[in-house]
C-alpha positions in Angstrom: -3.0 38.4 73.0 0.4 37.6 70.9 0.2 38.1 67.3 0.8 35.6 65.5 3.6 35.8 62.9 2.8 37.4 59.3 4.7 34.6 57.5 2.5 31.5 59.2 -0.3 33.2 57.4 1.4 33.9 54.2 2.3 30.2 54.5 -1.0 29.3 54.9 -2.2 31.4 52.0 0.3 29.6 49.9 -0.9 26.2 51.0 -4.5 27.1 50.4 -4.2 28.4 46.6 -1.5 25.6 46.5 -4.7 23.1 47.0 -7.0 25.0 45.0 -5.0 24.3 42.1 -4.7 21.2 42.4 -8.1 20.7 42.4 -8.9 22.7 39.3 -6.1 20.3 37.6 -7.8 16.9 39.1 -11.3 18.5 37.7 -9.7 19.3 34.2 -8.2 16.4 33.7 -11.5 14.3 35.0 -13.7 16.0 32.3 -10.7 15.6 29.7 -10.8 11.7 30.3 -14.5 11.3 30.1 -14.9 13.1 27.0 -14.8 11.0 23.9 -11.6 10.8 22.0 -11.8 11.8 18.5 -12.7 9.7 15.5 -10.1 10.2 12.6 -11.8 9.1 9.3 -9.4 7.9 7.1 -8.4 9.3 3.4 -10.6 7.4 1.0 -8.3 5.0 -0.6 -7.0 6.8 -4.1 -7.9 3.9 -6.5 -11.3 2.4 -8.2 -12.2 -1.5 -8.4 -15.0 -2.1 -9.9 -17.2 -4.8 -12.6 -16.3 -3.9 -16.3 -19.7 -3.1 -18.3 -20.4 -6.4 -19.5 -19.3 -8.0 -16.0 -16.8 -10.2 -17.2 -13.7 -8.8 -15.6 -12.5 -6.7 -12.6 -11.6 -2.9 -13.5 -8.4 -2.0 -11.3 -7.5 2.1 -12.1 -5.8 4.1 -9.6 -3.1 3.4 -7.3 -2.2 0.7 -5.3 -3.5 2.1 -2.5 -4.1 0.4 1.3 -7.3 -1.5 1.2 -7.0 -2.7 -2.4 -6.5 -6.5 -1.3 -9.4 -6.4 0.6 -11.8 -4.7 -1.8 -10.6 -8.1 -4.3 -11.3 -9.8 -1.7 -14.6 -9.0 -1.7 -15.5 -8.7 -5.4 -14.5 -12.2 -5.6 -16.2 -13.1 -3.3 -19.7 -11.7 -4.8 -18.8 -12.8 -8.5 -16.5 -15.8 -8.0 -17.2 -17.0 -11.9 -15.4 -13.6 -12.7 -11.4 -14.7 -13.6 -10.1 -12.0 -15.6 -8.9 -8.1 -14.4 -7.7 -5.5 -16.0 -5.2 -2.9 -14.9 -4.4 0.6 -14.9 -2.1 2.5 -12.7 1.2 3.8 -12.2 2.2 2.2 -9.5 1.3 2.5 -5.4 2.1 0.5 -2.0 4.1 -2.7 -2.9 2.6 -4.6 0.0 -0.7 -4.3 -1.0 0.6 -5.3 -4.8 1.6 -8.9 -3.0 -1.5 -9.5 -1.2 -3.3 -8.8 -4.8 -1.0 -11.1 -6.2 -2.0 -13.9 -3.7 -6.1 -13.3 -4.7 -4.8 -13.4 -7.8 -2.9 -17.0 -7.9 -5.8 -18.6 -4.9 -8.8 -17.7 -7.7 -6.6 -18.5 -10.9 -7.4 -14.9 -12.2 -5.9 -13.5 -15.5 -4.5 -9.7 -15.9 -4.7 -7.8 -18.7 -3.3 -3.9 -19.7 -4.8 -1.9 -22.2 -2.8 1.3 -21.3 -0.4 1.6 -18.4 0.5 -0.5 -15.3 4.0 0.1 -13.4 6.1 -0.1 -10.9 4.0 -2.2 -7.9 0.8 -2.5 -10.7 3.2 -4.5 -12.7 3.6 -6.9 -9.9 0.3 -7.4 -9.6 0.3 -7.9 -14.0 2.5 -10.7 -13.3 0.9 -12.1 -10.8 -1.9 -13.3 -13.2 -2.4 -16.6 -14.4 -2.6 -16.0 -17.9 -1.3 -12.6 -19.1 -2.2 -10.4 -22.2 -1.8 -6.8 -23.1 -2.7 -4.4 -25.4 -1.2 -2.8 -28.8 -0.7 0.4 -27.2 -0.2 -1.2 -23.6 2.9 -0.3 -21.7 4.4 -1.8 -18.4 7.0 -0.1 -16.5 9.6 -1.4 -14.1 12.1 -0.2 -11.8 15.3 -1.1 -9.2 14.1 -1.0 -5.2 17.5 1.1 -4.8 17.6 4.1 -2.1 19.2 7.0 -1.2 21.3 6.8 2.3 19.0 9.5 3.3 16.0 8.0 2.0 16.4 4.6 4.0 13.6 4.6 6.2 13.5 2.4 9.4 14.0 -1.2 9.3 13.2 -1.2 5.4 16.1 -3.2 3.2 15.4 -2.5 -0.4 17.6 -5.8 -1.1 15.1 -8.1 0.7 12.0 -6.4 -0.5 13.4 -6.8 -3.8 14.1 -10.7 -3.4 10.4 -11.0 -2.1 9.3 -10.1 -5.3 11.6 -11.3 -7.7 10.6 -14.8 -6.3 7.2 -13.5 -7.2 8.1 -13.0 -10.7 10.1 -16.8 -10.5 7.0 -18.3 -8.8 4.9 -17.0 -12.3 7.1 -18.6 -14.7 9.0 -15.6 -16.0 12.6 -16.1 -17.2 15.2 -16.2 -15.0 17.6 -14.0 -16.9 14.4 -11.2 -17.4 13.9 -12.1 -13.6 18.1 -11.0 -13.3 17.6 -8.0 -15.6 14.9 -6.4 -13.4 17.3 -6.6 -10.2 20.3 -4.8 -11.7 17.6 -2.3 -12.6 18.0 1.7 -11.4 15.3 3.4 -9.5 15.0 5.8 -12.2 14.3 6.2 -15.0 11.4 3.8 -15.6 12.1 0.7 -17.9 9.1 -0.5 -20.5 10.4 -3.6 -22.4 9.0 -3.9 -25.5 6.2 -6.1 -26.2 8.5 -9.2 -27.9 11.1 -8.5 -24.5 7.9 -9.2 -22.6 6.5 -12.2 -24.8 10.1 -13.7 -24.7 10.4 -13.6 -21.0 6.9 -15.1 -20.7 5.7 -11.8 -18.5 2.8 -11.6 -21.3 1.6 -14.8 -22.0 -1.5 -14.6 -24.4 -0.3 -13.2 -28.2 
């Protein structure tokens, strides 16, 4: 009998382990698909919203943080005769300060300070229908402009500015404040004084 050449069995060897492997892959990736893909809890939002003590006004402290429109949302909801909040935060995620602002304006809900409210929470201030602060109340506002290097994506800091300047129009607020806060820097932080912010009309109530 001819033997048969050593490399038709090496061959074969090869092929063998080659379709074992494969195998073991199809199997692994089998028991990879059916098992269940992780849950990812998301941060707790990094602000509080709640019913002052004597339940006549929304508590706002923290910063604008995702979620925040829809937590409004709700409180309103479960106390719609409620129609005053008051704010306290340095500032947070300007889109959720807009959709605030539009609970705000659809409930005809007034804002208040007692201490400090900035940067997007001073949106949401002036989105109020009525507006009043405190002696020792501060509000801080800033420019939208960026670094070069800081220009993320498809974000222009000219049109998100516009957006909420027309905000600030849309409340009643004088144009040439209105002006003043677009030719503001980034930094440092500007607080107008409380007869800057009575004259412009951003605080309303004395």
């Amino acid at each position: 009998m001819r033997e048969r050449p050593v490399d038709i069995y090496a061959l074969r060897v090869l092929l063998a382990l080659a379709i074992t492997g494969l195998a073991l892959v199809g199997v692994g990736m089998a028991r990879t698909e059916a098992l269940p893909k992780p849950y990812r809890i998301p941060p707790p939002p990094k602000f509080e919203l709640s019913l002052s003590a004597d339940e006549q006004a929304f508590v706002f402290s923290g910063r604008v943080d995702f979620g925040l429109t829809e937590a409004l949302r709700g409180l309103v909801a479960a106390h719609p005769q409620i129609k005053h909040m008051i704010l306290d935060s340095a500032g947070g995620y300007i889109a959720e300060a807009r959709g605030v602002v539009t609970v705000l304006r659809a409930h005809e809900i007034s804002t208040h300070v007692d201490g400090h409210c900035a940067s997007a929470c001073a949106l949401i201030f002036a989105g109020g229908t009525a507006r009043s602060i405190a002696p020792e109340g501060r509000i801080g506002l800033h420019g939208y402009a960026l670094l070069r290097e800081h220009h993320f994506g498809m974000i222009d800091p000219e049109v998100e500015m516009q957006r909420d300047l027309a905000i600030y129009r849309a409340q009643s607020i004088d144009e040439q404040f209105v002006l003043q806060l677009a030719t503001l820097p980034q930094v440092p932080m500007w607080y107008p004084d409380h007869s800057e912010l009575r004259a412009a009309g951003m605080v309303t109530i004395p």
